[in-house]
Residue, then its C-alpha position, 0 to 999 in steps of 0.5 A: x482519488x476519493x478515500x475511504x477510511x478505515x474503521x469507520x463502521x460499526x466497531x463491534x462488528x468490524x472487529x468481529x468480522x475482522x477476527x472471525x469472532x461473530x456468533x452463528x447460528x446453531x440450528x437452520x441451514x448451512x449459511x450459503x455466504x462466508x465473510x471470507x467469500x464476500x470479501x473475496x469477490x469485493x476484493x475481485x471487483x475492486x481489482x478490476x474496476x477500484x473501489x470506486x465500482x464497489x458496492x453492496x448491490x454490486x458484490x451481491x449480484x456477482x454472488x448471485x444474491x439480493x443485497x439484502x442477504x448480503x447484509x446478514x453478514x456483513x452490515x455495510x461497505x465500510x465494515x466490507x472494506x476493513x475486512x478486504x484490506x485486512x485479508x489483502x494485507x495478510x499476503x504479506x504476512x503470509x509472503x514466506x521465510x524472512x532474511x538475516x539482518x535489519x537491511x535486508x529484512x526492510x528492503x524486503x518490507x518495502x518491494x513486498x508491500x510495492x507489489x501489494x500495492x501493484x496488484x491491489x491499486x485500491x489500497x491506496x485509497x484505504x486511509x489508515x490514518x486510524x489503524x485497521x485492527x485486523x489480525x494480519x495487518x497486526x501480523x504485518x506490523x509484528x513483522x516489520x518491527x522484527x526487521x530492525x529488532x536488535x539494532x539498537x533503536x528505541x521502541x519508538x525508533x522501531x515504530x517510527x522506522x518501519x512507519x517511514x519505510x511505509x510511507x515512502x512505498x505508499x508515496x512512491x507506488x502511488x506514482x507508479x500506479x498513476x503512470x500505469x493507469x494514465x494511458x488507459x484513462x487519457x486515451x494517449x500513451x506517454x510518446x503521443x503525449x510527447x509528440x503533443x507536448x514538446x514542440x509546444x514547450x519548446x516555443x516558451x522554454x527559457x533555457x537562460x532562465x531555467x539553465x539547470x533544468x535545461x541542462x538536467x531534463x533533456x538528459x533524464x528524458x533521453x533516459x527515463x521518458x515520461x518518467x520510471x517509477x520503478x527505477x525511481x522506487x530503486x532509488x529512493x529505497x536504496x538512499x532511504x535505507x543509507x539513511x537509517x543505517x546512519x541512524x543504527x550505527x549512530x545507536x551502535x555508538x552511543x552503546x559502545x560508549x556507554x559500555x567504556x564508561 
């Protein structure tokens, strides 16, 4: 998968577009585009098709427009990705009352941002590595530092927390979008390309030399099939936060013995 990194056009005009800022025009016509509408039909081709399909002649076309309009309000692909993904993050932010407790609240973190990911594929090939600045991706960072808020951790604990949180989901849902994409994209379900596979590995599978796997992969395969992403996601979540509850009641401690000092 091809990335695109975020804020890699122009940064005034990122952020402007980014935090509605930009100047318009106070005599002529009412404009007949919004950012927000252009985004929305980007957003729309990307779900469909991936990032891959998107393009400014292409947005223009759904919208009925040249593409040179087009670029009166947004100058090009990369400030209209920064825009796209600040506003598919904001579903986020938007997602509703938040849970009591640090657990929970991160645990509701990571499945909110699994079904983003779930309903929008194409953010996995947005790199984030340098922060989208957007006002709900800020928003959305806002929240999850309120999860473990109180618990504890230092600042860069808290930072360093939720950032973890987000990499397993990114790394975990990236699978699971694979998966749900292979058949479409081979021609083959997962059983066809059982039915090819196995007989073949048969004839050169060493269980003497493997005997582990031997023992382990025909089990998990009688279960879980070609693989299952969601109930490896389950999984890894709940060890995941096992982990950083070991963390807080280690801070926990360290404070109570501070206190009898």
């Amino acid at each position: 998968m091809t990335s695109v990194y975020s804020g890699s056009g122009d940064p005034k005009r990122s952020i402007e577009l980014l935090w509605g800022i930009q100047e318009r025009p106070r005599r002529g016509p009412k404009p007949r585009l919004t950012v927000d509408g252009i985004a929305a039909q980007a957003i729309a081709i990307a779900d469909a098709e991936g990032l891959s399909a998107l393009s400014m002649r292409r947005v223009a076309a759904e919208l009925g427009v040249t593409a040179m309009s087009l670029y009166s309000y947004v100058p090009g692909k990369a400030e209209l990705v920064d825009v796209m993904a600040d506003r598919v993050f904001g579903e986020l932010a938007a997602a509703g009352d938040e849970p009591e407790g640090w657990r929970a609240g991160l645990e509701l973190v990571a499945r909110r941002s699994w079904d983003l990911y779930l309903r929008h594929p194409w953010l996995l090939q947005v790199a984030t590595s340098r922060p989208l600045l957007g006002p709900n991706v800020i928003a959305k960072y806002d929240q999850e530092l309120c999860a473990v808020a109180g618990t504890g951790l230092t600042v860069i604990e808290m930072d360093l927390t939720v950032t973890l949180v987000a990499n397993y989901v990114h790394g975990a849902v990236r699978g699971a979008i694979e998966a749900a994409q292979a058949e479409q994209r081979t021609g083959m379900s997962d059983d066809v390309w059982w039915e090819q596979y196995a007989p073949l590995l048969e004839k050169v599978f060493d269980a003497e030399r493997y005997p582990t796997a031997a023992a382990v992969g025909p089990v998990a395969g009688e279960e879980l099939g070609a693989g299952d992403p969601a109930r490896a996601f389950e999984f890894g979540l709940e060890r995941l936060l096992d982990g950083i509850e070991v963390l807080i009641r280690g801070r926990a401690g360290e404070a109570a013995d501070r206190d009898r000092v």
